[in-house]
C-alpha positions as CSV (number, residue, x, y, z in Angstrom):
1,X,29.8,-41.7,-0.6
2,X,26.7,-43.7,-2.6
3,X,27.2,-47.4,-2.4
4,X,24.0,-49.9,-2.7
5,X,24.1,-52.7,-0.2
6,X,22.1,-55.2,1.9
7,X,23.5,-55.1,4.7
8,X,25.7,-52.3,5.0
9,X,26.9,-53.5,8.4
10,X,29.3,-55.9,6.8
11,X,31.3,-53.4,4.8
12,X,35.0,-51.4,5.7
13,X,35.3,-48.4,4.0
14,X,38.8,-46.9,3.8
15,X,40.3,-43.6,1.6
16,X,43.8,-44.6,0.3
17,X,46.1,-41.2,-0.3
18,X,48.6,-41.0,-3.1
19,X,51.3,-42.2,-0.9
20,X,49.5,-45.2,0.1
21,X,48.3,-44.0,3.6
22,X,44.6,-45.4,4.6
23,X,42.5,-43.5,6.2
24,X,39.4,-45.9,8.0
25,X,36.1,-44.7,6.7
26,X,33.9,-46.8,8.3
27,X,34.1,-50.0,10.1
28,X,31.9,-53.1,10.0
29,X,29.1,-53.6,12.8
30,X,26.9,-56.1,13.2
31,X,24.1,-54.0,14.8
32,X,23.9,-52.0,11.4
33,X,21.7,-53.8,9.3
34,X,20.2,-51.1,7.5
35,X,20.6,-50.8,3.8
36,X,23.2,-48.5,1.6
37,X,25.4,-46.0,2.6
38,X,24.8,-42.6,1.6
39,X,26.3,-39.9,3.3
40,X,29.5,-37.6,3.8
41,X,32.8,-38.6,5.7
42,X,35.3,-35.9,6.9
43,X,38.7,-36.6,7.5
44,X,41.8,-34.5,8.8
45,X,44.1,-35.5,5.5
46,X,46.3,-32.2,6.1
47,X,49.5,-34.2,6.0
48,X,48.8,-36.0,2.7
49,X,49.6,-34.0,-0.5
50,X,46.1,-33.6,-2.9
51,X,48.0,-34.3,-5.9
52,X,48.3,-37.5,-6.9
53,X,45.2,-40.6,-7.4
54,X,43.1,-41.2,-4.4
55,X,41.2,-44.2,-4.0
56,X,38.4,-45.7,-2.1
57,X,38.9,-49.1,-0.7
58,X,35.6,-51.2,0.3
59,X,35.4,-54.7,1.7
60,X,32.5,-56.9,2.5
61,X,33.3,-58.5,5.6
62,X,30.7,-61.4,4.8
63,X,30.1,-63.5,1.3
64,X,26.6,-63.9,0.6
65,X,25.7,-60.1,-0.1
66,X,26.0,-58.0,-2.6
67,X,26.3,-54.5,-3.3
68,X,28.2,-51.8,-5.7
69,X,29.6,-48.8,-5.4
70,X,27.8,-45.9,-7.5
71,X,30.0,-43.1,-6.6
72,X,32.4,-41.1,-4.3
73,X,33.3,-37.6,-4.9
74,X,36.7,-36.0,-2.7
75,X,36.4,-32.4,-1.6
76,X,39.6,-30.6,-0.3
C-alpha cells in the first residue's frame, strides 16, 4: 500500500472482494499522526474467490487534509 497523506491517522483503509465482502485494512487513530502509509497488509481472504475486480476503499475521517493514493498491488 503507498498512499501520501498528512495525517495518516485520519484514514480507513478497507479491501473490497469481488463479491462485495470488506475486509478492514486499517482503522483511524488519533495517536497516529505520522505521515503516509507505506507498508504491507495480510489478510486471510481464503473464502473469497481471486477472480473477479478487487478494490481498495479509503476514507478520510477528517476534511481539511489531503492525500492520494499512489498505488496498491494484491498478492495471492
Amino acid at each position: 500500500m503507498d498512499i501520501t497523506h498528512t495525517y495518516r491517522g485520519d484514514l480507513v483503509i478497507d479491501l473490497v472482494a469481488p463479491d462485495g465482502s470488506a475486509y478492514r485494512l486499517k482503522s483511524a487513530s488519533g495517536s497516529d499522526s505520522a505521515d503516509d502509509v507505506r507498508t504491507t497488509y495480510t489478510v486471510d481472504a481464503s473464502a473469497e474467490s481471486a477472480n473477479g475486480t478487487w478494490k481498495v476503499r479509503v476514507r478520510d475521517t477528517a476534511a481539511w487534509d489531503t492525500g492520494r493514493l499512489n498505488g496498491w498491488q494484491l498478492t495471492f
